[in-house]
Residue frames as a rotation matrix with the C-alpha (Angstrom) as fourth column:
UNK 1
0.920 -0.335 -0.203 65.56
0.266 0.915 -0.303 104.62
0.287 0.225 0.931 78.98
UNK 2
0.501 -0.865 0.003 68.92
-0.006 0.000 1.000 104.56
-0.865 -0.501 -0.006 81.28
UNK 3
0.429 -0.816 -0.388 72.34
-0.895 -0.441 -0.062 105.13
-0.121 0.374 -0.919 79.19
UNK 4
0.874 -0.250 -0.416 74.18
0.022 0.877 -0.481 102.05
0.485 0.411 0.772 78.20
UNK 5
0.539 -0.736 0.411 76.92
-0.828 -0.370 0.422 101.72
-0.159 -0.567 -0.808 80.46
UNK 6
0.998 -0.009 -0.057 80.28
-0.042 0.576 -0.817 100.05
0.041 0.818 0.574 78.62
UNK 7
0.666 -0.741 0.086 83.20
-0.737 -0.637 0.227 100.43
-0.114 -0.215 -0.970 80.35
UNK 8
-0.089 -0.789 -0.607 86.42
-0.548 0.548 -0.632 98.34
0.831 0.277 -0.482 80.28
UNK 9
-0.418 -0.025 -0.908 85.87
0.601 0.742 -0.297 97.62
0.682 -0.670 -0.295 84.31
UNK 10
0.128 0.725 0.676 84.18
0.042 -0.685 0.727 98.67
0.991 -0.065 -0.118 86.90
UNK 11
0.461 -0.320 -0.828 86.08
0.766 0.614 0.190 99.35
0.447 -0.722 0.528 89.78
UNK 12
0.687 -0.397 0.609 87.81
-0.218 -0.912 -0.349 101.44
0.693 0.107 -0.713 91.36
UNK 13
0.786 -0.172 -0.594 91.11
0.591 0.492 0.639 101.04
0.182 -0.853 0.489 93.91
UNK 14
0.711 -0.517 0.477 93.91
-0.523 -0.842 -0.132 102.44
0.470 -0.156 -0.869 96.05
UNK 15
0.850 -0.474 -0.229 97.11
0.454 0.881 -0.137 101.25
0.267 0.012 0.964 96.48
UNK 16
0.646 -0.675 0.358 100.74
-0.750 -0.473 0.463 101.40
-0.143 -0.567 -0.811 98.87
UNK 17
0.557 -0.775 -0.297 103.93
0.394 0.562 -0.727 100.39
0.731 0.289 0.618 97.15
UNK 18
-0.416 -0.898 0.145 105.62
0.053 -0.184 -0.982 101.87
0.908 -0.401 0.124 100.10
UNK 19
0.353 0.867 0.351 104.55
-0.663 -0.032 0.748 100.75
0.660 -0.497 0.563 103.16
UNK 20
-0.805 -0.514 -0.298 105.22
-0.271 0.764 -0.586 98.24
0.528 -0.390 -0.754 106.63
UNK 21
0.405 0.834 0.375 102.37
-0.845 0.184 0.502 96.44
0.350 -0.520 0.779 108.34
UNK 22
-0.530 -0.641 0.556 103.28
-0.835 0.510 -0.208 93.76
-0.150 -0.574 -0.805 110.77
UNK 23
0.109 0.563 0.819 100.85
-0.439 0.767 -0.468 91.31
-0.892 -0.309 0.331 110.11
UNK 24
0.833 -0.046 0.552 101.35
0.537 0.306 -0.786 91.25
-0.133 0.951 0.280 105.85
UNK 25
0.570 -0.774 -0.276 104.75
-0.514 -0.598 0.615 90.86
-0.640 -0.209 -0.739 105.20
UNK 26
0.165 -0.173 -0.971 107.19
-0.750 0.618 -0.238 89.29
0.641 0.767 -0.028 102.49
UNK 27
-0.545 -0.412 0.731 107.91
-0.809 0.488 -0.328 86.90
-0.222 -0.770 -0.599 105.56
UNK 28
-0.139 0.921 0.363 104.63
-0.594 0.216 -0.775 85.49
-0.793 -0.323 0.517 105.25
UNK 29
0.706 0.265 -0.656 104.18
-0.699 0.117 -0.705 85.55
-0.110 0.957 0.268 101.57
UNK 30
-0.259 -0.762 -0.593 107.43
-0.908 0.401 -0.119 83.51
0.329 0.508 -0.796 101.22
UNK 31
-0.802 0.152 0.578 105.68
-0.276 0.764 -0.583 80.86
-0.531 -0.627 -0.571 103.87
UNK 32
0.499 0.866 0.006 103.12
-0.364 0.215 -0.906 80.55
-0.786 0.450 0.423 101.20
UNK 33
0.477 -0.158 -0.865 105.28
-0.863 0.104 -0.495 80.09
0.168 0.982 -0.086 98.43
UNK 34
-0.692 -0.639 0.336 107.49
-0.708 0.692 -0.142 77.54
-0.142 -0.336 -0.931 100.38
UNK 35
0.007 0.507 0.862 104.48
0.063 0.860 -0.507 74.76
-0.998 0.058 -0.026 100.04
UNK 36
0.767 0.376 -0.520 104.76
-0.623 0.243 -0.744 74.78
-0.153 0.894 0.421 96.04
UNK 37
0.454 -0.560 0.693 107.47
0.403 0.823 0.401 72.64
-0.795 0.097 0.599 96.45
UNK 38
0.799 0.136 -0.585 109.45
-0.414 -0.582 -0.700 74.98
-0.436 0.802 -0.409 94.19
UNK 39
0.851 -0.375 0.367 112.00
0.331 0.927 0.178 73.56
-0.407 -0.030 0.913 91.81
UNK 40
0.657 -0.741 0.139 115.16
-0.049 -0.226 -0.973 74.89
0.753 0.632 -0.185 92.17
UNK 41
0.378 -0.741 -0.555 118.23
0.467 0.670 -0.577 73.69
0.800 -0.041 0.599 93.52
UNK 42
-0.712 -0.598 0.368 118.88
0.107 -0.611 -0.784 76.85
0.694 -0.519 0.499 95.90
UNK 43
-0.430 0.715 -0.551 116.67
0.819 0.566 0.095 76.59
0.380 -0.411 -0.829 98.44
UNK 44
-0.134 0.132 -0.982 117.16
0.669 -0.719 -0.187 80.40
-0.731 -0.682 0.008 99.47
UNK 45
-0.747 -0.061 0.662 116.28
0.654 0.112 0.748 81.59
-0.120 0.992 -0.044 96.22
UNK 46
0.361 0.899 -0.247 112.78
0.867 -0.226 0.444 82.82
0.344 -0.374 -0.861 97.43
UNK 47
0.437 -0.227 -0.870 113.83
0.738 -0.462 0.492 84.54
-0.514 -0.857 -0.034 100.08
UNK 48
-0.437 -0.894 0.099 116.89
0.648 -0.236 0.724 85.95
-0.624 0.381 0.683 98.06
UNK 49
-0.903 -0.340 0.263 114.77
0.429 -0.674 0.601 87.52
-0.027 0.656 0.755 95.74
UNK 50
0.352 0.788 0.505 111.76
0.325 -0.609 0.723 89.15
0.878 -0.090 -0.471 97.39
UNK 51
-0.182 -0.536 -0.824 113.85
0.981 -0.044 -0.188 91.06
0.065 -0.843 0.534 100.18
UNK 52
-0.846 -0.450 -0.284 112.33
0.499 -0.857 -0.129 94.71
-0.185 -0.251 0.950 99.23
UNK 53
-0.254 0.915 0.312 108.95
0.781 0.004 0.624 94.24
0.570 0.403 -0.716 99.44
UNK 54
0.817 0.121 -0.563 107.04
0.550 -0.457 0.699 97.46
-0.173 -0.881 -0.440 100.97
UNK 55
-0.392 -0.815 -0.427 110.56
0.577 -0.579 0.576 99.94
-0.716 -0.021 0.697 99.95
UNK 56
0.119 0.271 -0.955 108.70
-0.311 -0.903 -0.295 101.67
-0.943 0.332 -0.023 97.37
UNK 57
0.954 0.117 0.277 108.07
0.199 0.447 -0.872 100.81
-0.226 0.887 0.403 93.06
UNK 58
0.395 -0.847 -0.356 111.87
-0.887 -0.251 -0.387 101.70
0.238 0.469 -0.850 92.52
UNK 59
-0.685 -0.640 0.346 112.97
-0.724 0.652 -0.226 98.58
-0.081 -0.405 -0.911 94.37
UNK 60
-0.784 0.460 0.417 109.86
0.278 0.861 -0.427 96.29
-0.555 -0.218 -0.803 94.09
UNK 61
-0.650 0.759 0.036 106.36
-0.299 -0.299 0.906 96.10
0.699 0.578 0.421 92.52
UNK 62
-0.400 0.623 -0.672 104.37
0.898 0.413 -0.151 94.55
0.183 -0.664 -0.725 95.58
UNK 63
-0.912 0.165 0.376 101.60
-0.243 -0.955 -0.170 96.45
0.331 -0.246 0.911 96.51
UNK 64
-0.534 0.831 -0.158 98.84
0.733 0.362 -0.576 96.11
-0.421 -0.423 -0.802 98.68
UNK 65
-0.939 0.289 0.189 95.77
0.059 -0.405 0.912 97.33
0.340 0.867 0.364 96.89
UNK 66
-0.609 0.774 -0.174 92.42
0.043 -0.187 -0.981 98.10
-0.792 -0.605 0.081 98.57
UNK 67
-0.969 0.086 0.230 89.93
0.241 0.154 0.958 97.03
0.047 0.984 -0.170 95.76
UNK 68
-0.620 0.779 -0.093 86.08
-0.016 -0.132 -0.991 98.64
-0.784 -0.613 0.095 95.26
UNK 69
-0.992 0.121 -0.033 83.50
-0.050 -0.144 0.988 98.07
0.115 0.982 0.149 92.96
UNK 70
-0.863 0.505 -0.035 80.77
-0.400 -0.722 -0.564 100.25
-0.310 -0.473 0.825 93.20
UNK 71
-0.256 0.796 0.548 77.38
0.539 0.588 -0.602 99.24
-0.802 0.142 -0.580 92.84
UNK 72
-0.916 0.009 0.401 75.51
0.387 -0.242 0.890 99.89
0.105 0.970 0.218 89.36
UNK 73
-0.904 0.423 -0.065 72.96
-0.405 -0.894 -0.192 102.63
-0.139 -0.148 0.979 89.19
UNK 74
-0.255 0.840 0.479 69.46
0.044 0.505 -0.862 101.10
-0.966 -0.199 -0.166 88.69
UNK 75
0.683 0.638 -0.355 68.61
-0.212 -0.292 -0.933 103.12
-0.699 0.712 -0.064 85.70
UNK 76
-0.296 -0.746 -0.597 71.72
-0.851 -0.078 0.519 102.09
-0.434 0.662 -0.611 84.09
UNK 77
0.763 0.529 0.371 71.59
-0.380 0.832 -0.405 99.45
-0.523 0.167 0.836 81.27
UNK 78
0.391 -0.685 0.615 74.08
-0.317 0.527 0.788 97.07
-0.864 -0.503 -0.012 81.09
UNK 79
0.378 0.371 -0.848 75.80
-0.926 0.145 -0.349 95.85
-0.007 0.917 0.398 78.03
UNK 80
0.946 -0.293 -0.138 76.04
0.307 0.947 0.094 92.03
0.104 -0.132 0.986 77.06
UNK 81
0.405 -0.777 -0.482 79.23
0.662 0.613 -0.432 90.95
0.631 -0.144 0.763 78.41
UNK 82
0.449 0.023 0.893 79.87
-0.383 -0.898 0.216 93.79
0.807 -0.439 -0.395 80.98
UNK 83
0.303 -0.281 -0.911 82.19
0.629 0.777 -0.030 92.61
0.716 -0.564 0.412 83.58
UNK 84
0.966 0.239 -0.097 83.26
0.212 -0.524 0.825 94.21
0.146 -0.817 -0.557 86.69
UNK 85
0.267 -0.925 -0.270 86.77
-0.685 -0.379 0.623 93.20
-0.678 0.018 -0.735 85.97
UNK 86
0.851 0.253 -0.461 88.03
-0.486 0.712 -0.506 91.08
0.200 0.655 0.729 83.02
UNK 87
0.938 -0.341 -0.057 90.19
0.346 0.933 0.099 88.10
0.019 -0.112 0.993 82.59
UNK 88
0.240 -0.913 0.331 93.68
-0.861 -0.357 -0.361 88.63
0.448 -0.199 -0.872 83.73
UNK 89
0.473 -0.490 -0.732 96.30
0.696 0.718 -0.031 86.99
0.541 -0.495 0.680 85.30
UNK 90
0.883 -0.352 -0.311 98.49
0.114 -0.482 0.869 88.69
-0.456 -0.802 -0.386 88.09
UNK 91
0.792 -0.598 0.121 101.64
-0.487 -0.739 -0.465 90.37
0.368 0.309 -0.877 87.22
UNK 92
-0.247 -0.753 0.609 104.16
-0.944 0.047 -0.326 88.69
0.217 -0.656 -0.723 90.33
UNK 93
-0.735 -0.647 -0.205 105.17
-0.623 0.763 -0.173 86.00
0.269 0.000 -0.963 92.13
UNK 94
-0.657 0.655 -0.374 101.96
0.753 0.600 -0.271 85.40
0.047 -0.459 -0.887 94.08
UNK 95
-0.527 0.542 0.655 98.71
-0.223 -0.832 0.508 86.97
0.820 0.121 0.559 95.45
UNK 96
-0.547 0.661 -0.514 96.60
0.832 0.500 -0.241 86.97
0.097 -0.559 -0.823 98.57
UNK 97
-0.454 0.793 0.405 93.17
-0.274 -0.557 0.784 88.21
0.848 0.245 0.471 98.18
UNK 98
-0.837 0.364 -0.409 91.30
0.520 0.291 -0.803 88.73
-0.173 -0.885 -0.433 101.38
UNK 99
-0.497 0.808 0.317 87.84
0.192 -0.254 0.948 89.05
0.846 0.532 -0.029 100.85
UNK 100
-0.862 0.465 0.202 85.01
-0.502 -0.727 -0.469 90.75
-0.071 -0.506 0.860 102.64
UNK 101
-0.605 0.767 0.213 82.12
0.542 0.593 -0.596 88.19
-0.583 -0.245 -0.775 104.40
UNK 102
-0.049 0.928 -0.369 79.42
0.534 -0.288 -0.795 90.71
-0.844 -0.236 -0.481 103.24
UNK 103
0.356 -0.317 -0.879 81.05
-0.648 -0.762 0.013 92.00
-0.674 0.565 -0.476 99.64
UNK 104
-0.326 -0.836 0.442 82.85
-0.238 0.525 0.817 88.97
-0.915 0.161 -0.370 98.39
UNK 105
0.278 0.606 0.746 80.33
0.112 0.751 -0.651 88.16
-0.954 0.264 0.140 95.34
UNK 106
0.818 -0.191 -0.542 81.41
-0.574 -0.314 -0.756 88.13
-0.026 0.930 -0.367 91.44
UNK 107
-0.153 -0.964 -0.216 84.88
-0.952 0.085 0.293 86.54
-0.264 0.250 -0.932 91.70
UNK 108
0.884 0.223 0.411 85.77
-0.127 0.960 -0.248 83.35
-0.450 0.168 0.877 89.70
UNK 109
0.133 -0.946 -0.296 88.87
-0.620 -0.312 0.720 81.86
-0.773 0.088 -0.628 88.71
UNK 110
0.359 0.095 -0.929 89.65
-0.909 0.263 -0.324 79.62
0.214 0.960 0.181 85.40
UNK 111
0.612 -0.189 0.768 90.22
-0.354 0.803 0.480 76.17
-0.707 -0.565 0.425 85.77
UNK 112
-0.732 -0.666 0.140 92.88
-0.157 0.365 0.918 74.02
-0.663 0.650 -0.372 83.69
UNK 113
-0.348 0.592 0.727 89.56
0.713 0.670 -0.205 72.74
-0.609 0.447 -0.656 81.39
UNK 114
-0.736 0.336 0.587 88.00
0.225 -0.697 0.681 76.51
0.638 0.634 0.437 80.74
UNK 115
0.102 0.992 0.080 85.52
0.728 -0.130 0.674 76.50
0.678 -0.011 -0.735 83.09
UNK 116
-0.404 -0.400 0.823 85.40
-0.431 -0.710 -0.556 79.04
0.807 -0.579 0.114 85.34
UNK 117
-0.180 0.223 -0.958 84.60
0.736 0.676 0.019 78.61
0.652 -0.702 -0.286 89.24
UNK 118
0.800 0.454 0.392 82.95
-0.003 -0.651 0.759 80.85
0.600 -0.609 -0.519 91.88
UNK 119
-0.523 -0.811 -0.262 85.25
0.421 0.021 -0.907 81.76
0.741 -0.585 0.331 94.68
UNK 120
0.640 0.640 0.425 83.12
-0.099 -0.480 0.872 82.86
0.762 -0.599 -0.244 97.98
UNK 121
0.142 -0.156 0.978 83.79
-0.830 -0.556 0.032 83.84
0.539 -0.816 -0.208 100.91
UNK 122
0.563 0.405 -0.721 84.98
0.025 0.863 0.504 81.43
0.826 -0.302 0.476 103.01
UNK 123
0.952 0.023 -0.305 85.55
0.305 -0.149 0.941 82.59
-0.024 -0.989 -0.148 107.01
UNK 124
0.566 -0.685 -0.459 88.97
-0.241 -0.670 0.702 83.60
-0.788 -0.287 -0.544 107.56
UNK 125
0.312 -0.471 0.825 90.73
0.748 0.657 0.092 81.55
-0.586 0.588 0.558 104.24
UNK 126
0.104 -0.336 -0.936 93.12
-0.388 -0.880 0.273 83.80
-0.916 0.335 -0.222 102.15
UNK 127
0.948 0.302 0.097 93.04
-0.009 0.331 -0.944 83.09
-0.318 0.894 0.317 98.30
UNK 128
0.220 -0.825 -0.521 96.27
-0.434 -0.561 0.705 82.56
-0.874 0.071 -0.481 96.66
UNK 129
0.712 0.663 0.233 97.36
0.279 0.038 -0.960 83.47
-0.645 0.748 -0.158 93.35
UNK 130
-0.001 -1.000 0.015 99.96
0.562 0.012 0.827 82.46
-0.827 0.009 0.562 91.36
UNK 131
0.484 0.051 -0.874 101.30
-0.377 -0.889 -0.261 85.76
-0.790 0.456 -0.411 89.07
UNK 132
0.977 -0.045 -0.208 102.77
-0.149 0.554 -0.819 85.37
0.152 0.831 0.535 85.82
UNK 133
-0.235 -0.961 0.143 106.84
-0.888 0.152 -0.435 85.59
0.396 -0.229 -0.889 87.01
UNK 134
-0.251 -0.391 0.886 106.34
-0.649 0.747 0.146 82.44
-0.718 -0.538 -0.441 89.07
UNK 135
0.732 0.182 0.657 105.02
0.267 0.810 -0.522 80.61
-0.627 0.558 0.544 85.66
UNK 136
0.712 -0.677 -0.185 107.81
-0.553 -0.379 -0.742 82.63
0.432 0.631 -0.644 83.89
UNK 137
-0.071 -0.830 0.554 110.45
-0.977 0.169 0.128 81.28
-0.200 -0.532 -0.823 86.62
UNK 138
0.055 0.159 0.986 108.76
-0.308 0.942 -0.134 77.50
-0.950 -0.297 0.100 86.65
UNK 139
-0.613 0.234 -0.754 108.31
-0.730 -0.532 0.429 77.33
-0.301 0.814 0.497 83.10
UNK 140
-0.233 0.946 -0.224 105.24
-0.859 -0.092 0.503 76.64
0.456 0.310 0.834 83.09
UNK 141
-0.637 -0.439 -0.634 105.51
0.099 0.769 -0.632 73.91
0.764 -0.465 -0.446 85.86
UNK 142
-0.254 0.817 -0.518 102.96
0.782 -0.142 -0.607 76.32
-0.569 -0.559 -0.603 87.74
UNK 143
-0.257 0.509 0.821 100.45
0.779 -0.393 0.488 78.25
0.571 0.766 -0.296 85.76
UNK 144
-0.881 0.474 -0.019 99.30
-0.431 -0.817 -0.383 82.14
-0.197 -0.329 0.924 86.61
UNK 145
-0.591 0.806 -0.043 95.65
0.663 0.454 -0.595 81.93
-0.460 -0.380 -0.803 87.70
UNK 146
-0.816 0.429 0.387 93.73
0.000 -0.670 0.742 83.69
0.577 0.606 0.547 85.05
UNK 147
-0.481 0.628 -0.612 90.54
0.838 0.124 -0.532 85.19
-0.258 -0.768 -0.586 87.00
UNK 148
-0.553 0.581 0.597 87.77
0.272 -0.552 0.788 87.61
0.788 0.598 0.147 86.44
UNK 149
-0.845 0.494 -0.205 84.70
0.177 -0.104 -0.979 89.66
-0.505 -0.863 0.000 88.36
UNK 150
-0.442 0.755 0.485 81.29
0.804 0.093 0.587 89.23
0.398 0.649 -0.648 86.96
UNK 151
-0.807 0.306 0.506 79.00
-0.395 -0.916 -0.075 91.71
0.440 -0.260 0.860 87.61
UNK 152
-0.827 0.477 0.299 75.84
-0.200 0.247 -0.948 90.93
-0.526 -0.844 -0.109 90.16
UNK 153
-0.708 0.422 0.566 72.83
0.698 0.540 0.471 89.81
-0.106 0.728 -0.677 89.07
UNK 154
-0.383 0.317 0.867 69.95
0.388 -0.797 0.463 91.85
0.838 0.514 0.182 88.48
UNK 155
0.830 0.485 -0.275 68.23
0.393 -0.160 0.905 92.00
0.395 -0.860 -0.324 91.94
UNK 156
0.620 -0.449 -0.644 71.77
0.687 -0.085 0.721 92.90
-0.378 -0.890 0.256 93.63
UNK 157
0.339 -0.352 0.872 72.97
0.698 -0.527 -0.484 95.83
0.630 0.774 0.067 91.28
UNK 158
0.728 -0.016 0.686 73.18
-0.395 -0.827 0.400 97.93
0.561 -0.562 -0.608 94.28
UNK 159
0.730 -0.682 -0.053 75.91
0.328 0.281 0.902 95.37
-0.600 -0.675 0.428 96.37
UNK 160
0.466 -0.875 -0.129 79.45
-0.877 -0.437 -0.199 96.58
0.117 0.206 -0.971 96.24
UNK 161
0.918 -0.176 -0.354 82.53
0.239 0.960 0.144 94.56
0.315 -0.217 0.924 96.31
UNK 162
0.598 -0.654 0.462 85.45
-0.800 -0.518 0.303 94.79
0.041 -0.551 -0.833 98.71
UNK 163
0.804 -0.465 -0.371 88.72
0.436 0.885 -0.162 93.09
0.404 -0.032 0.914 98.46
UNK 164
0.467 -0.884 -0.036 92.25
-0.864 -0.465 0.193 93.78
-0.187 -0.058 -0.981 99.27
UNK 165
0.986 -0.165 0.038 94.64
0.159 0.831 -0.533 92.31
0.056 0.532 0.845 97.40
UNK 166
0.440 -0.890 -0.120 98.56
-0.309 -0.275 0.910 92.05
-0.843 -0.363 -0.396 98.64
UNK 167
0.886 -0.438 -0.150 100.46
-0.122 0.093 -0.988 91.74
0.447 0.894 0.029 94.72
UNK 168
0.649 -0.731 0.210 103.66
0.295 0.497 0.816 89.74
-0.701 -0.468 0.538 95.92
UNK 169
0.903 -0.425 -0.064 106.53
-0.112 -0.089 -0.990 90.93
0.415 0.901 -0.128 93.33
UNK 170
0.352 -0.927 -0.127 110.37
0.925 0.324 0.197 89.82
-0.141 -0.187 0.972 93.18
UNK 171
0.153 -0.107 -0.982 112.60
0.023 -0.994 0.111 92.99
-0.988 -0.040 -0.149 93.65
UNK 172
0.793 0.469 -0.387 112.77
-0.231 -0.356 -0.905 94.77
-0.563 0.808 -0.174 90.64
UNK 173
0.199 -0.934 -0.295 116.75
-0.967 -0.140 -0.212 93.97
0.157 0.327 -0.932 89.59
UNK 174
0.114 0.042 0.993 115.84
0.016 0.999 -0.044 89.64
-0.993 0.021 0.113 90.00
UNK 175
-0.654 -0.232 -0.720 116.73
-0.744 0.020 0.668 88.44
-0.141 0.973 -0.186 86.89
UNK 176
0.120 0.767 0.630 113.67
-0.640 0.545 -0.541 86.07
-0.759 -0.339 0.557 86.28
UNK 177
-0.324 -0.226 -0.919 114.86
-0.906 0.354 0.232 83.13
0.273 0.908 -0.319 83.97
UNK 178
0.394 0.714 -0.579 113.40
-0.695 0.643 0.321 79.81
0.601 0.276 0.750 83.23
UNK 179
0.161 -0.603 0.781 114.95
-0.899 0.237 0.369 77.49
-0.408 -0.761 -0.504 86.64
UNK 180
0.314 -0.309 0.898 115.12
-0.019 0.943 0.332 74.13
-0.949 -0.121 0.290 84.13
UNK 181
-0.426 -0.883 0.199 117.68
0.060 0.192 0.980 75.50
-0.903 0.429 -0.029 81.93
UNK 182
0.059 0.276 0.959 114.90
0.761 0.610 -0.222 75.42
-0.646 0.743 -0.174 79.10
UNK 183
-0.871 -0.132 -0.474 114.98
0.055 -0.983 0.173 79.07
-0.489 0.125 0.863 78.24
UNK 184
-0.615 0.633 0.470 111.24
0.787 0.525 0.322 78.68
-0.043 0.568 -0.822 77.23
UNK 185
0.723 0.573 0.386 111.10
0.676 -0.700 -0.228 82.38
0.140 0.426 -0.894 78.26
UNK 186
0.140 -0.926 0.351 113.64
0.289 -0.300 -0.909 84.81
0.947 0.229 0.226 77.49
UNK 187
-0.129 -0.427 -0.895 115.64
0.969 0.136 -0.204 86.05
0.209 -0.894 0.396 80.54
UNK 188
0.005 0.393 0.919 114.12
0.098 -0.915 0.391 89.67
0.995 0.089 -0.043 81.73
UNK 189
-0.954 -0.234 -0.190 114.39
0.211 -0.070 -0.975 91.47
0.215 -0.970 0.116 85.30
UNK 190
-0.315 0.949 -0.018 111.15
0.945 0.316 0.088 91.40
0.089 0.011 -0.996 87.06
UNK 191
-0.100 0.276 -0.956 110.89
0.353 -0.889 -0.293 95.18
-0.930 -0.366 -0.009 87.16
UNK 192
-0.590 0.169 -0.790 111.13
-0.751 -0.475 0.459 95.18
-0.298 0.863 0.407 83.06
UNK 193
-0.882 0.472 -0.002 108.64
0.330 0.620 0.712 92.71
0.337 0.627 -0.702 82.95
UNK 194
-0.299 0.810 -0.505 106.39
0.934 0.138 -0.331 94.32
-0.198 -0.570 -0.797 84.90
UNK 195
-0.218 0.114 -0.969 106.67
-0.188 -0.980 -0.073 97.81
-0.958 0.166 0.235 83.88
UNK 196
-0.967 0.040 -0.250 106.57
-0.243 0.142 0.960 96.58
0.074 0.989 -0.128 80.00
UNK 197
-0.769 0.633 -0.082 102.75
0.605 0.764 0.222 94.92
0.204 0.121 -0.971 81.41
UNK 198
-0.149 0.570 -0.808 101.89
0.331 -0.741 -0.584 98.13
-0.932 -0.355 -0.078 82.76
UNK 199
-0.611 -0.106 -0.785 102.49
-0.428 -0.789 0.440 99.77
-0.666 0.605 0.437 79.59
UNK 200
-0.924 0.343 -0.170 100.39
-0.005 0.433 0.901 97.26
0.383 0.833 -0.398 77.91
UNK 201
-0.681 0.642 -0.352 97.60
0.702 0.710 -0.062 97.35
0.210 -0.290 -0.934 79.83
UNK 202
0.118 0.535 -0.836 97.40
0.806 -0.544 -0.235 101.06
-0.581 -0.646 -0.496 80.50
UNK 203
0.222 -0.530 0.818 99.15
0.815 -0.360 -0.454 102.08
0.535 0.768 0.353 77.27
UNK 204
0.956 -0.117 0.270 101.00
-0.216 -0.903 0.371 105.03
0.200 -0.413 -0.888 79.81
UNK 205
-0.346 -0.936 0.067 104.64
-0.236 0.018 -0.972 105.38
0.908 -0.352 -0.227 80.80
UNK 206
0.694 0.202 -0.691 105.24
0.504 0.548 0.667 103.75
0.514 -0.811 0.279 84.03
């Protein structure tokens, strides 16, 4: 009888806060945010405060993240609720997740009701995901996308999954504060909110 295998997640990944790649840039990413029709009066706001993406975690949190999760041994046995990754929300302003045609299975994101929803592969389409700062900035005007990775079913224990995920963050010295005046969350730079989430999630010094 196989070991019970119980881990928090099952994954494994590698990741470059300091980095330039011409094709994924904060250029881009801001041309994604520009369609939420954000609401605030400065229009250069955006821009203004994601200008050191790619300089390294002293100046920014963005990091592109190369994401694997290995297939599960045969003889292992699974325990109930075993997930590949659990519910979370993102950290920053946004996300695009580019997924792998031949790897993509397990992801689902949370709808406004509770239910959850498959996300597949679909041909060249990048996912985006809003992080908590951009519901911290909106209060609450846009929601962070709470999301998860099931594990395969039994027949496909052996498939891996492959993502790469680009973690959009405002530089670290933005003051992130509520943009309609409501103060509905206190007023925190996005490098101590993010370093305060590491420490909760990984209970370690950042």
């Amino acid at each position: 009888m196989g070991r019970g295998l119980n881990l928090k997640e099952l994954k494994a990944d590698f990741h470059l806060d300091n980095w330039k790649h011409p094709y994924i840039n904060e250029r881009k990413c801001l041309g994604s945010m520009e369609t939420l029709n954000f609401p605030c009066a400065d229009p250069t706001l955006l821009a203004s405060s994601h200008t050191k993406c790619g300089c390294g975690s002293a100046h920014s949190f963005t990091t592109l993240r190369l994401l694997h999760y290995p297939p599960i041994p045969p003889e292992r046995e699974i325990k109930p609720g075993q997930l590949r990754c659990g519910e979370h929300v993102d950290y920053g302003s946004i996300t695009l997740l580019f997924q792998d045609r031949l790897h993509s299975e397990g992801l689902q994101v949370k709808r406004s009701d509770g239910r959850y929803l498959d996300v597949a592969y679909n041909g060249d389409a990048v996912l985006v995901n809003l992080g908590a700062l951009m519901q911290w900035w909106t209060a609450d005007v846009y929601l962070a996308t709470p999301h998860r990775v099931l594990l395969p079913e039994e027949t496909k224990k052996c498939f891996v999954r492959q993502s790469i995920a680009f973690f959009v963050h405002p530089d670290s010295d933005v003051v992130i504060e509520c943009l309609d005046g409501s103060n509905k969350y206190p007023p925190c730079t996005a490098g101590e909110d993010t370093t305060m989430r590491l420490k909760r999630s990984y209970n370690t010094a950042v």
